[in-house]
LUMZABA-828370 format. One record per atom (N, C-alpha, C, O): x, y, z; residue in three letters. Coordinates in steps of 0.2 Angstrom, whole numbers, padded with zeros to 4 digits. Last residue first. Layout:
<dotis>
x / y / z / residuo
X / Y / Z / ala
...
</dotis>
This chain:
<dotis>
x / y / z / residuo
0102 / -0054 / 0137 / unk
0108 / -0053 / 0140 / unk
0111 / -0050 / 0144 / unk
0116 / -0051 / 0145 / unk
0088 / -0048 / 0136 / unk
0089 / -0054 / 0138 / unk
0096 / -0053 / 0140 / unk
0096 / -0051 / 0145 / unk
0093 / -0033 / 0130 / unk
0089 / -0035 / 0141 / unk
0089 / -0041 / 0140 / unk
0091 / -0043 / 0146 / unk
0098 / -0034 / 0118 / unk
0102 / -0032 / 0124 / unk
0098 / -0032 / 0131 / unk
0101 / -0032 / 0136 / unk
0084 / -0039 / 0113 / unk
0092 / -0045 / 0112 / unk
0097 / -0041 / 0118 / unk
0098 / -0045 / 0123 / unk
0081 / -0028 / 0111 / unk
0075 / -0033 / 0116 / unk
0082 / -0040 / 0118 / unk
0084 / -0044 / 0123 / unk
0085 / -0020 / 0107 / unk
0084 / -0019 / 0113 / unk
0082 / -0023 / 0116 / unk
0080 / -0023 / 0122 / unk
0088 / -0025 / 0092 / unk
0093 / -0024 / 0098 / unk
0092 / -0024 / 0101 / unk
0096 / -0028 / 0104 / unk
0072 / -0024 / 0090 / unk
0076 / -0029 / 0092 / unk
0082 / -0030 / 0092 / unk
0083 / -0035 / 0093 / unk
0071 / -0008 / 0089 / unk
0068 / -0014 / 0096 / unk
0071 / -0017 / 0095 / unk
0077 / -0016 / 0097 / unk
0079 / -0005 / 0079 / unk
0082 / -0004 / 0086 / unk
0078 / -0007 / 0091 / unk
0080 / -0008 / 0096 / unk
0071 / -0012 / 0070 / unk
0076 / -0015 / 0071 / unk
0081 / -0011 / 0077 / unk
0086 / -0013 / 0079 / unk
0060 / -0001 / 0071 / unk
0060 / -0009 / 0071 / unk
0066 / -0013 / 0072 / unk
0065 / -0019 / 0075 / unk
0065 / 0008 / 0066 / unk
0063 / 0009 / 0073 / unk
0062 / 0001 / 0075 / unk
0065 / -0001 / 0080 / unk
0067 / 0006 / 0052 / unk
0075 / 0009 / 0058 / unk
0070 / 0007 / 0065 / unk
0073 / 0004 / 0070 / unk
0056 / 0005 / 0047 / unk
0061 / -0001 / 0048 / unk
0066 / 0000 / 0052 / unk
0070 / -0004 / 0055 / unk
0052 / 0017 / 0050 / unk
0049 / 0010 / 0053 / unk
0053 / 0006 / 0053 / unk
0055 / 0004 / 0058 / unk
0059 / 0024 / 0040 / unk
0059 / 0027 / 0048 / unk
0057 / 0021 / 0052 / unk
0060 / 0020 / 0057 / unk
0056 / 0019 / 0027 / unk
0061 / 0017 / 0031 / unk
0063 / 0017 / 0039 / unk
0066 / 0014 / 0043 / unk
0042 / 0023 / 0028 / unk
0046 / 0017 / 0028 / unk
0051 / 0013 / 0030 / unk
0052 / 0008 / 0034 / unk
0045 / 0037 / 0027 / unk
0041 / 0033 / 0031 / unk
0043 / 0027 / 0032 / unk
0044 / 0025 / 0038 / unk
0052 / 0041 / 0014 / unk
0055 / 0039 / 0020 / unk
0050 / 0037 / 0029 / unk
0053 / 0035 / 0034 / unk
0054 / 0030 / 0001 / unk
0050 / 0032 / 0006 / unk
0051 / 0033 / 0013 / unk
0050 / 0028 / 0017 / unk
0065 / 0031 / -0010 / unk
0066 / 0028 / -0005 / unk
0060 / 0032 / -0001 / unk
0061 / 0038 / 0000 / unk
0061 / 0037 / -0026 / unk
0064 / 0039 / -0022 / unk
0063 / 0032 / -0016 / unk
0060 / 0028 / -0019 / unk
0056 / 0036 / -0044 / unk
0057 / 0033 / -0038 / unk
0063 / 0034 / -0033 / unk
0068 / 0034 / -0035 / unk
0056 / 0050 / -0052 / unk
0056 / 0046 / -0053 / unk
0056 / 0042 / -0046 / unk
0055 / 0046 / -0041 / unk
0046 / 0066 / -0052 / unk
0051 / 0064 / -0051 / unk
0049 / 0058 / -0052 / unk
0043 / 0056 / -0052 / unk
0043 / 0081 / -0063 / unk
0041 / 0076 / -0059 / unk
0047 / 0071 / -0059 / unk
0051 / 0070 / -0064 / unk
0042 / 0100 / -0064 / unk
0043 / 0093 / -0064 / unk
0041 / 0089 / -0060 / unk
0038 / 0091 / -0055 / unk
0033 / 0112 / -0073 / unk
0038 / 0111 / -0068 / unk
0041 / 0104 / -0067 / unk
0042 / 0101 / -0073 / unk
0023 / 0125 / -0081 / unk
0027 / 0120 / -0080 / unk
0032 / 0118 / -0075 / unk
0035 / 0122 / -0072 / unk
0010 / 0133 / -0089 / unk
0011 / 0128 / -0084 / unk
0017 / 0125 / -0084 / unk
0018 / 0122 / -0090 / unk
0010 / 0143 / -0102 / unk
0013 / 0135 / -0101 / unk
0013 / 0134 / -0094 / unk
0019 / 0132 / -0093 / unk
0002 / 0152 / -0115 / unk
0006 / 0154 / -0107 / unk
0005 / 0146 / -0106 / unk
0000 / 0143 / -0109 / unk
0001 / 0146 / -0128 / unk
0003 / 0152 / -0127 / unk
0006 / 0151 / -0119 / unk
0011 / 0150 / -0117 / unk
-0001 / 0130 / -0130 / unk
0001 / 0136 / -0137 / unk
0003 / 0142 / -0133 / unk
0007 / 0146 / -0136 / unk
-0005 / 0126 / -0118 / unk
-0011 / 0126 / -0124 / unk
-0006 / 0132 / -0129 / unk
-0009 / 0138 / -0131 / unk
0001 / 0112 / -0109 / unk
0002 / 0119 / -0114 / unk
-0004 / 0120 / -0117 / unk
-0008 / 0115 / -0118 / unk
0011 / 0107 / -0093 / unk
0003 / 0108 / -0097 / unk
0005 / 0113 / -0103 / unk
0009 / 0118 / -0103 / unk
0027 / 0099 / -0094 / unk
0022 / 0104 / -0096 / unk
0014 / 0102 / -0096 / unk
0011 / 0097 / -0098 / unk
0039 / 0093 / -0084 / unk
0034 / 0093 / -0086 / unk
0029 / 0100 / -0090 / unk
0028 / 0105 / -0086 / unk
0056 / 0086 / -0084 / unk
0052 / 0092 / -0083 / unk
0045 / 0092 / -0088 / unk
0044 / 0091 / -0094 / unk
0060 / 0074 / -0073 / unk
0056 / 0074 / -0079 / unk
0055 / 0081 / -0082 / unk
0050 / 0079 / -0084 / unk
0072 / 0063 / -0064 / unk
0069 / 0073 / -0065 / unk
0067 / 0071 / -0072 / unk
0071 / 0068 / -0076 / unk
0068 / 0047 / -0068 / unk
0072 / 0054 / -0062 / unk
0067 / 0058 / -0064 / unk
0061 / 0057 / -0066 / unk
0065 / 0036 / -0072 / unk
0065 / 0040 / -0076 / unk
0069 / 0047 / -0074 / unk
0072 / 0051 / -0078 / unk
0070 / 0018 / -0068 / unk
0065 / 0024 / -0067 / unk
0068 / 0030 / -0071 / unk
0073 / 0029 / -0074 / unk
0066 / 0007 / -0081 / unk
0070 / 0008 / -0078 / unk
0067 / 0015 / -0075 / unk
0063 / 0018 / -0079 / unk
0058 / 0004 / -0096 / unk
0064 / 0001 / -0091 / unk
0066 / 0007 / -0087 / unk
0066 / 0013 / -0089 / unk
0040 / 0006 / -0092 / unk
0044 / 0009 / -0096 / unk
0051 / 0006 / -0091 / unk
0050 / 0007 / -0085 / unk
0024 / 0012 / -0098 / unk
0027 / 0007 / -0094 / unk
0036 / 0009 / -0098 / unk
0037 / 0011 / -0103 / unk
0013 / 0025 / -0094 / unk
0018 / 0024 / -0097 / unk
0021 / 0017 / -0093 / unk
0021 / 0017 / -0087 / unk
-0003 / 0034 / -0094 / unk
-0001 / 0027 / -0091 / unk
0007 / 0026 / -0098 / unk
0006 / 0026 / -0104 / unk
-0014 / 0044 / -0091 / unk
-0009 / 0044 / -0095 / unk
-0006 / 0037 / -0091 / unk
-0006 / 0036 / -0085 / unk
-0027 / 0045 / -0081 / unk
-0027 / 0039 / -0085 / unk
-0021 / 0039 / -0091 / unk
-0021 / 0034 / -0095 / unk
-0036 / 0062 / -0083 / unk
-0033 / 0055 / -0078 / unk
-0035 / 0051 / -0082 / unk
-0041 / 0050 / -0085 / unk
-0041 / 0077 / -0079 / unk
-0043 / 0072 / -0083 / unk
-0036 / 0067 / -0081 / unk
-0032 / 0069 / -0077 / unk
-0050 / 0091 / -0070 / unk
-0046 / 0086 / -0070 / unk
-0046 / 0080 / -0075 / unk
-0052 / 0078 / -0076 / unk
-0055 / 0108 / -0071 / unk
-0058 / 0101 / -0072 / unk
-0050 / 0098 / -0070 / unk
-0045 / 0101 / -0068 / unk
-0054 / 0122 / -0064 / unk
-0057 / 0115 / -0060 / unk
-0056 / 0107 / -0063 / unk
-0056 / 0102 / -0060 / unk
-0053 / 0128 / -0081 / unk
-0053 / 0130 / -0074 / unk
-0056 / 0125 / -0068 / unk
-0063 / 0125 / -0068 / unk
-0055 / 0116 / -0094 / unk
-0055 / 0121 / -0090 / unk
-0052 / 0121 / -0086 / unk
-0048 / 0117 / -0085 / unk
-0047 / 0109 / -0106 / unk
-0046 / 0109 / -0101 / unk
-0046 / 0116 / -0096 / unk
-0041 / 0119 / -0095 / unk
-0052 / 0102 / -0123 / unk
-0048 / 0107 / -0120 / unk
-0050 / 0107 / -0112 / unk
-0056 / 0105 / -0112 / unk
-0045 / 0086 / -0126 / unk
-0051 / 0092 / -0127 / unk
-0048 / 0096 / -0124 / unk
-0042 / 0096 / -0123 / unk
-0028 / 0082 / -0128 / unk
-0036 / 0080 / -0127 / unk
-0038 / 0088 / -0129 / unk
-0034 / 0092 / -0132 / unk
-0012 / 0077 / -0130 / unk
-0017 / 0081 / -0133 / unk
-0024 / 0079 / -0130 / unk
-0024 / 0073 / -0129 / unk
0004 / 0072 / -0125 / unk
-0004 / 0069 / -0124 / unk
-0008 / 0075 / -0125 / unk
-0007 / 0079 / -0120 / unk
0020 / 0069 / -0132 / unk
0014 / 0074 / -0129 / unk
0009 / 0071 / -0128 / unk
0009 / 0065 / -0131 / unk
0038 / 0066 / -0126 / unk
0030 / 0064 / -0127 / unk
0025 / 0067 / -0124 / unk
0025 / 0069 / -0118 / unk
0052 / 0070 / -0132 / unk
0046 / 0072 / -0130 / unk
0041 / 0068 / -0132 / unk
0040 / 0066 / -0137 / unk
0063 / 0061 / -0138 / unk
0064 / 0069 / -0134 / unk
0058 / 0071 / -0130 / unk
0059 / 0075 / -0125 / unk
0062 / 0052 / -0148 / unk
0065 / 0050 / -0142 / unk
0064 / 0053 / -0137 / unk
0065 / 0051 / -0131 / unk
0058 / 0057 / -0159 / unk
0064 / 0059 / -0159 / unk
0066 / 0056 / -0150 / unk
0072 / 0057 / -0148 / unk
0043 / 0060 / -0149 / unk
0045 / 0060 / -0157 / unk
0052 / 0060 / -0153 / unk
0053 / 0062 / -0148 / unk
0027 / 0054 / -0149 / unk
0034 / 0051 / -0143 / unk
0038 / 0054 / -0151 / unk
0037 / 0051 / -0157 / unk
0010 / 0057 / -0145 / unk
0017 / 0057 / -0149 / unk
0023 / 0057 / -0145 / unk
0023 / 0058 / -0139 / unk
-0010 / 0055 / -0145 / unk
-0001 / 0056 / -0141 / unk
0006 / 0055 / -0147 / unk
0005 / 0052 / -0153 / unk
-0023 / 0062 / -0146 / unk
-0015 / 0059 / -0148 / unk
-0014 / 0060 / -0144 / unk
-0015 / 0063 / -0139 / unk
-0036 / 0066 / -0140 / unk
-0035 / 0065 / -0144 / unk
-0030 / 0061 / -0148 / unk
-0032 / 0057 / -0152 / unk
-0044 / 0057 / -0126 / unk
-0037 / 0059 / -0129 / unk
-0039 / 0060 / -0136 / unk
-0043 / 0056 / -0139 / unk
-0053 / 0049 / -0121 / unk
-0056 / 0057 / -0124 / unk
-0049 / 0059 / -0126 / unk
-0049 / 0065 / -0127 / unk
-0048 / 0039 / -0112 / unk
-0053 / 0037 / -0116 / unk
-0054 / 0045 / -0123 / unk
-0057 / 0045 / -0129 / unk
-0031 / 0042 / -0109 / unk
-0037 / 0041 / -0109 / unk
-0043 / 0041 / -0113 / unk
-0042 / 0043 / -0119 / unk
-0018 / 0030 / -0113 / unk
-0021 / 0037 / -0112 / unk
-0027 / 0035 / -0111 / unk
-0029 / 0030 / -0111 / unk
-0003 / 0022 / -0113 / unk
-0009 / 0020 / -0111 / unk
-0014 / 0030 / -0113 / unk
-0010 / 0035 / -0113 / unk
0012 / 0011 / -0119 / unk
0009 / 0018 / -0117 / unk
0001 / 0019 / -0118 / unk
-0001 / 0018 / -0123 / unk
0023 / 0003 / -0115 / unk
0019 / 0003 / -0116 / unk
0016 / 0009 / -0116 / unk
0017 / 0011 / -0111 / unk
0039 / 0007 / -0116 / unk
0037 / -0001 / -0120 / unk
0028 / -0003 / -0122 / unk
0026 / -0008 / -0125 / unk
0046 / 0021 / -0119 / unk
0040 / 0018 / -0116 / unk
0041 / 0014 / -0120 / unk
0042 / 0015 / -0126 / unk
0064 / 0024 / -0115 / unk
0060 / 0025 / -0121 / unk
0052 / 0019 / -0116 / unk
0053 / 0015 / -0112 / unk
0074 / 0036 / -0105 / unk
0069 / 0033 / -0107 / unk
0064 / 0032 / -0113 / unk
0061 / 0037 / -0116 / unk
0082 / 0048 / -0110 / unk
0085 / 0044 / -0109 / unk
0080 / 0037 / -0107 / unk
0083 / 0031 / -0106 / unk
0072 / 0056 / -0116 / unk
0076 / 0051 / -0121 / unk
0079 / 0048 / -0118 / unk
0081 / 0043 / -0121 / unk
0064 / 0065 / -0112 / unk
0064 / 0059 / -0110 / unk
0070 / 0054 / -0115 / unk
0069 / 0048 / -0116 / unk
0060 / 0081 / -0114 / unk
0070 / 0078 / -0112 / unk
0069 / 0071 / -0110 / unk
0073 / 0070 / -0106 / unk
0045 / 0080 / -0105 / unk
0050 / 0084 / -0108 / unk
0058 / 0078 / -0108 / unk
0060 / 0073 / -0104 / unk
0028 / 0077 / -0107 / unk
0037 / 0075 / -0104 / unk
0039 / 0076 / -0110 / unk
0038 / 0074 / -0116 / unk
0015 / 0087 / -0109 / unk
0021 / 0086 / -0112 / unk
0025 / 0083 / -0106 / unk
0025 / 0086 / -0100 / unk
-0001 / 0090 / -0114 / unk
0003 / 0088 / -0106 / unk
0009 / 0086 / -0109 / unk
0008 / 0081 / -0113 / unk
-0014 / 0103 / -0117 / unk
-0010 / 0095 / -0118 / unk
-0005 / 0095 / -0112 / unk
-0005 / 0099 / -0107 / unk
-0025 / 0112 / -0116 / unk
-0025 / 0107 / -0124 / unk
-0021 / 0104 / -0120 / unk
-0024 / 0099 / -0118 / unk
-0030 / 0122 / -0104 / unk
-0025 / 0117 / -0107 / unk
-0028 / 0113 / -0110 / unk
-0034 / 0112 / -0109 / unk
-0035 / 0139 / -0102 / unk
-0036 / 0130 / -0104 / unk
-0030 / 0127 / -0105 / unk
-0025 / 0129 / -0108 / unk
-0030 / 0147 / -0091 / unk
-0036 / 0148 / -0096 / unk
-0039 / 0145 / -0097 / unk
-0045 / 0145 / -0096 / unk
-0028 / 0140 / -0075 / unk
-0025 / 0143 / -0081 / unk
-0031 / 0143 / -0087 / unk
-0035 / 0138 / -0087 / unk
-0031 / 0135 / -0061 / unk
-0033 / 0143 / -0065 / unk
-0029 / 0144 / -0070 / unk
-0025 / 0149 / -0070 / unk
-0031 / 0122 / -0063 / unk
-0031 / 0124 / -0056 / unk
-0034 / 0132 / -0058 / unk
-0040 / 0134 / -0057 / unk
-0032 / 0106 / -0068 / unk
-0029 / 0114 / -0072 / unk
-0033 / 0117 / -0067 / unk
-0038 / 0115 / -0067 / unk
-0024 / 0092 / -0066 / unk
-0028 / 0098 / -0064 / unk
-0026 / 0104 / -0067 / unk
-0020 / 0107 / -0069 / unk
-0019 / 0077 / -0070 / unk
-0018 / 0085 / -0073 / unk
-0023 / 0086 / -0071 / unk
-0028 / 0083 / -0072 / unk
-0010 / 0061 / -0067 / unk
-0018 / 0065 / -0067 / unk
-0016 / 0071 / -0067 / unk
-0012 / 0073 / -0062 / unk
-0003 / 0045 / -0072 / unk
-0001 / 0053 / -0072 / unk
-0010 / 0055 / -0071 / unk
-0015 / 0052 / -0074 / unk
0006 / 0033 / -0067 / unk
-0001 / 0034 / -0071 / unk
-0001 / 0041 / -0069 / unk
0000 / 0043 / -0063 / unk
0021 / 0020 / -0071 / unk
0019 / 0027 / -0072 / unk
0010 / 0029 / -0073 / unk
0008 / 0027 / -0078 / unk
0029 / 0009 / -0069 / unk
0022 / 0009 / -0072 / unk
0023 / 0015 / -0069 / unk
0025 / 0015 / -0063 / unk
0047 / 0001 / -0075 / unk
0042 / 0004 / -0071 / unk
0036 / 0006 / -0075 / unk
0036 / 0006 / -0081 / unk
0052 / -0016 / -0075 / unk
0050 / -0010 / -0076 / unk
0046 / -0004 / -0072 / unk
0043 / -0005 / -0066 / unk
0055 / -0029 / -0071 / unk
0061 / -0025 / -0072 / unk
0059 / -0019 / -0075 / unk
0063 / -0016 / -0078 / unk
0041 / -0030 / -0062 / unk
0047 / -0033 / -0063 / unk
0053 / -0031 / -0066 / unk
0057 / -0031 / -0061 / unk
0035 / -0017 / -0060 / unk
0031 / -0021 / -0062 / unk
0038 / -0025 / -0065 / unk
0040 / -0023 / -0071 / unk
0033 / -0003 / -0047 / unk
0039 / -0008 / -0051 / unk
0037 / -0015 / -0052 / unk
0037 / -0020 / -0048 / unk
0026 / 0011 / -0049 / unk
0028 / 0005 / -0046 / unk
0030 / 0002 / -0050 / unk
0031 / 0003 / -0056 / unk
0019 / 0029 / -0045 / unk
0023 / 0022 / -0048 / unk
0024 / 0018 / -0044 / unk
0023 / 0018 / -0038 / unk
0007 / 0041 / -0050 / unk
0006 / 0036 / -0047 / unk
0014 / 0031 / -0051 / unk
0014 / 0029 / -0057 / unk
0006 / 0060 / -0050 / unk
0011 / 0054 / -0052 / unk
0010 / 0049 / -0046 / unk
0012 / 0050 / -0040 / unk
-0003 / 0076 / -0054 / unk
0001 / 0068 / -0048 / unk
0001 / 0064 / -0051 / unk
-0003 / 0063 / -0056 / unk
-0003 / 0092 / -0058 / unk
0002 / 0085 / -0059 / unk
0001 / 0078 / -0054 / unk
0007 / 0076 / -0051 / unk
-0007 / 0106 / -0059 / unk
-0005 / 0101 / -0055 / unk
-0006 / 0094 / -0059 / unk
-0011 / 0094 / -0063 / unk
-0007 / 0123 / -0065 / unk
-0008 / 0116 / -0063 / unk
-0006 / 0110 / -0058 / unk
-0002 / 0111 / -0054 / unk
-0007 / 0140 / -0065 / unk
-0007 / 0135 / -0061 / unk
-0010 / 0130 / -0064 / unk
-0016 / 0131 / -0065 / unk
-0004 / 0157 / -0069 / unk
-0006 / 0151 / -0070 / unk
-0005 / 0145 / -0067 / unk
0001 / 0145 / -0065 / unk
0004 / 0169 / -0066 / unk
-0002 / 0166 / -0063 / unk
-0003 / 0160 / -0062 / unk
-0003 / 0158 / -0057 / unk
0021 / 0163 / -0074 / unk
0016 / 0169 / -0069 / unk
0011 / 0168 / -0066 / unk
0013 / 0165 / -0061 / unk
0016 / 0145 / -0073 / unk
0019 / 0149 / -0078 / unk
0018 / 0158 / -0076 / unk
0012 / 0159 / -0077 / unk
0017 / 0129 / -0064 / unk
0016 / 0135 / -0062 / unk
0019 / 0138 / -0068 / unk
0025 / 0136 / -0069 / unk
0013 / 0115 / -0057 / unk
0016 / 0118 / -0061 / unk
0013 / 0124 / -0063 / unk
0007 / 0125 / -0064 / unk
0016 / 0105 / -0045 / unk
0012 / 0110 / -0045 / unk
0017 / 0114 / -0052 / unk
0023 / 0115 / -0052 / unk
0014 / 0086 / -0042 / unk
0020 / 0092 / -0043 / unk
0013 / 0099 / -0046 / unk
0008 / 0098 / -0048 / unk
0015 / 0071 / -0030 / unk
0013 / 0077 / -0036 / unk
0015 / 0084 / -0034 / unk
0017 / 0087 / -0029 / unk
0019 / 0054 / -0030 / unk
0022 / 0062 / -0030 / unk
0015 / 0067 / -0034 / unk
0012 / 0066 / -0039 / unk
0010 / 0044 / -0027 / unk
0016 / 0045 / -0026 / unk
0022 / 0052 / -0025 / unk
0027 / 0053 / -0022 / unk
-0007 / 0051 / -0020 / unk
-0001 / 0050 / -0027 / unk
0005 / 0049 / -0024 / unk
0006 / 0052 / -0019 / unk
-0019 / 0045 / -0011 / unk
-0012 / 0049 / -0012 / unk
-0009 / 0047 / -0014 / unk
-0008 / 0041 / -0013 / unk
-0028 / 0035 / -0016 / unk
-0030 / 0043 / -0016 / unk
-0025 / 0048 / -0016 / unk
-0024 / 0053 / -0020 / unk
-0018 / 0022 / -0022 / unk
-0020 / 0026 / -0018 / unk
-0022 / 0033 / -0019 / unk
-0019 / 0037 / -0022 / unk
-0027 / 0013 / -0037 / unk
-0020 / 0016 / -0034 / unk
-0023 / 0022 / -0027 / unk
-0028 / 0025 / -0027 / unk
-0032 / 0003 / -0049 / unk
-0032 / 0006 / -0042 / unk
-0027 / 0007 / -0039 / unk
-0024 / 0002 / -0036 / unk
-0034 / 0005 / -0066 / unk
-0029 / 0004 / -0060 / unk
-0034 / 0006 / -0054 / unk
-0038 / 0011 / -0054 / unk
-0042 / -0002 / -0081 / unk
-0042 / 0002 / -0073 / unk
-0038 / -0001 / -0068 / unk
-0039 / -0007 / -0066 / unk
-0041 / -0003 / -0097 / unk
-0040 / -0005 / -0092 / unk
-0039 / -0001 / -0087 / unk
-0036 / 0004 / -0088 / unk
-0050 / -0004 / -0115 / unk
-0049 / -0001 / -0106 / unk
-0047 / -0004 / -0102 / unk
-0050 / -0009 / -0101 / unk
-0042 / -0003 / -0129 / unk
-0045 / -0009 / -0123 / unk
-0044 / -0004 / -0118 / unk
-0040 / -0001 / -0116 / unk
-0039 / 0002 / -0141 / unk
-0042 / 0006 / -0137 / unk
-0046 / 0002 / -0131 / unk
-0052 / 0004 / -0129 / unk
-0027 / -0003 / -0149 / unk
-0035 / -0005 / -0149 / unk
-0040 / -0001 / -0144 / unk
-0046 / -0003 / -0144 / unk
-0017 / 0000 / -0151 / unk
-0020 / 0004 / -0154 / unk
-0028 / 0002 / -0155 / unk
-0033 / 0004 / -0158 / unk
-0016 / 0009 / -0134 / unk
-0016 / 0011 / -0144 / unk
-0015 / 0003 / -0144 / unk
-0013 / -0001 / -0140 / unk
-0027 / 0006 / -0120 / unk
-0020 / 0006 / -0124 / unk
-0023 / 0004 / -0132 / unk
-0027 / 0001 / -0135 / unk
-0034 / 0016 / -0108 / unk
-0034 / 0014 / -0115 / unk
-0028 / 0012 / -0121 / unk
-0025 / 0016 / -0125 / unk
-0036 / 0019 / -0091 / unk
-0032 / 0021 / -0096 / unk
-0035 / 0016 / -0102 / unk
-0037 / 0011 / -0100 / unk
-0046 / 0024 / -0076 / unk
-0045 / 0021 / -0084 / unk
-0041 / 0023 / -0086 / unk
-0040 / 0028 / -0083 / unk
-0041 / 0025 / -0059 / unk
-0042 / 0026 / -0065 / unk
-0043 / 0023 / -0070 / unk
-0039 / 0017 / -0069 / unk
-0050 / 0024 / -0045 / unk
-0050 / 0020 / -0050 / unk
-0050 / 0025 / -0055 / unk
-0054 / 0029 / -0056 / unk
-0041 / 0025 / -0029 / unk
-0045 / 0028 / -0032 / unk
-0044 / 0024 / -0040 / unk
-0039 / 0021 / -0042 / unk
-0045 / 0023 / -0010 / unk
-0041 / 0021 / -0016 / unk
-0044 / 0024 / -0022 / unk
-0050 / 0026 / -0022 / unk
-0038 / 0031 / 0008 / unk
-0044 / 0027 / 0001 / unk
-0040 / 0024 / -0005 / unk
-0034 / 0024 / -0006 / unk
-0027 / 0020 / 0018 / unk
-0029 / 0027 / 0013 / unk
-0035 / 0026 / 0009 / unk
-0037 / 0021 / 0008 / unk
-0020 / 0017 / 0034 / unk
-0021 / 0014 / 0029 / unk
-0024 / 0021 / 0025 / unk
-0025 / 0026 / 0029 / unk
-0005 / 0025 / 0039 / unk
-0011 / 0022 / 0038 / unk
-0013 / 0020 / 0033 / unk
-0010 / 0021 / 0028 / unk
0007 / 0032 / 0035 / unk
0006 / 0027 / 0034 / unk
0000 / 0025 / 0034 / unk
-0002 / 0024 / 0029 / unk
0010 / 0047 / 0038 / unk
0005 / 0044 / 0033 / unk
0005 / 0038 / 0033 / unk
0000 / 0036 / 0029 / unk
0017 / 0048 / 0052 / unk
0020 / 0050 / 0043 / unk
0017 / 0047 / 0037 / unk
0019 / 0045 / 0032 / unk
0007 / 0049 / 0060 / unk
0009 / 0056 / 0060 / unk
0012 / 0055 / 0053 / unk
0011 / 0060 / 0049 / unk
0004 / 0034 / 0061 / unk
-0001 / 0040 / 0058 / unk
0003 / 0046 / 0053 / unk
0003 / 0048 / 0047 / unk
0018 / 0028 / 0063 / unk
0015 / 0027 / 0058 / unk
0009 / 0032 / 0056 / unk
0008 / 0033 / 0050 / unk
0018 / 0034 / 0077 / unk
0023 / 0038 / 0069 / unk
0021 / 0034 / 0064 / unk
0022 / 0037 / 0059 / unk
0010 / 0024 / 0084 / unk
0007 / 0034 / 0084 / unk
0014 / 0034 / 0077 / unk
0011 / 0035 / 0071 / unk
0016 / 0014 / 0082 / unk
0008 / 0013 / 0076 / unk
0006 / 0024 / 0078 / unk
0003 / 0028 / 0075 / unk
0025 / 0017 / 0088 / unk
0026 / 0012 / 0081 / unk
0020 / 0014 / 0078 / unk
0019 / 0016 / 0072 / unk
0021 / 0018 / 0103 / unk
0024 / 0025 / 0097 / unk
0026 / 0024 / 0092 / unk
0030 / 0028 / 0090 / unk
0017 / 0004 / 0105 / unk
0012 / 0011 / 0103 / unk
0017 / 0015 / 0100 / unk
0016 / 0017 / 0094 / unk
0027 / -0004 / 0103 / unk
0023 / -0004 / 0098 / unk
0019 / 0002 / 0100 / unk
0016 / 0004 / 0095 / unk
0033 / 0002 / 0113 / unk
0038 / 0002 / 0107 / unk
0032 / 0001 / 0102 / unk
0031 / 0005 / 0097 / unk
0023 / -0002 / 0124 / unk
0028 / 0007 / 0122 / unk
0029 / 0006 / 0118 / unk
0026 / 0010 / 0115 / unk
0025 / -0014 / 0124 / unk
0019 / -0013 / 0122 / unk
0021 / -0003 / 0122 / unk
0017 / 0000 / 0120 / unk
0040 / -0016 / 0126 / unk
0038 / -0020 / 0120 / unk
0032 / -0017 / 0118 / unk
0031 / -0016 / 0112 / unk
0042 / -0013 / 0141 / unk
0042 / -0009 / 0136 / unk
0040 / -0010 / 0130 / unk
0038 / -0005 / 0127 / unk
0033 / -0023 / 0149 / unk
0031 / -0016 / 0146 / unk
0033 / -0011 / 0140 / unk
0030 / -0007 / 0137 / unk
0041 / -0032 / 0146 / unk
0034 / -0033 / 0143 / unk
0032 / -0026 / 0142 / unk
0029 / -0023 / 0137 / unk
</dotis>
């Protein structure tokens, strides 16, 4: 018995240390073409991945929210422009091996474009120093991998990538720990 209540404390201590706990949540809008219906996700304060995009100085950031909404995946993107002069737009790059079934922006977007299968851009307002804009929403078969990602406004370019669904290694780390208790509890009964 005692070990059982060992095995769940340093269950529930490696679940802090690898983020699992529980998290806040955060609500974005997105609008889907062509009617401009709002709809808001709630998704964890921590993004699934985010990426730092960088051109000499400049800097942005990137977080990427996914999940797998039956045989597709849901993508929700948020842009920080960190210190780059302005960003006007947000570019996935080289996507052609992905085509989006649905595609969402936000309310102050100007366009979006999906040309030749190869790039999809999202245009807004123009984008200081500190701001953040959120609610790019792509639905789309299958995951997408290595993205390479752009902020642009026409001259120096933020850039770097983002990635598709990986295996959480938190996750798993608990289910390994979980299933070597129940070896260990199966080998002291016998």
């Amino acid at each position: 018995m005692k070990r059982i209540l060992v095995l769940a404390l340093l269950t529930g201590m490696l679940s802090i240390v690898c983020g699992v706990s529980s998290v806040e949540a955060v609500t974005i809008t997105t609008y889907f073409l062509p009617g401009y219906t709002p709809t808001s996700f709630t998704v964890s304060d921590t993004p699934t991945y985010t990426s730092t995009l960088t051109y000499l100085s400049e800097n942005a950031i990137v977080d990427v929210w996914y999940w797998q909404s039956g045989s597709e995946y849901e993508y929700l993107y948020r842009l920080k422009n960190v210190n780059a002069d302005k960003i006007k737009g947000f570019v996935l790059d080289n996507v052609s091996h992905f085509t989006p079934s649905v595609v969402g922006v936000p309310g102050n977007t100007t366009s979006y474009t999906f040309t030749g299968g190869d790039t999809l851009s999202w245009i807004f307002p123009q984008l200081n120093h500190g701001s953040t804009i959120a609610g790019f929403y792509i639905k789309t078969y299958g995951p997408p991998g290595l993205i390479p990602v752009e902020a642009q406004d026409g001259g120096i370019d933020p850039r770097g990538v983002t990635y598709g669904p990986v295996p959480e290694p938190a996750s798993m780390l608990l289910l390994g720990m979980g299933i070597l208790g129940v070896f260990g509890l199966r080998r002291k009964k016998a």
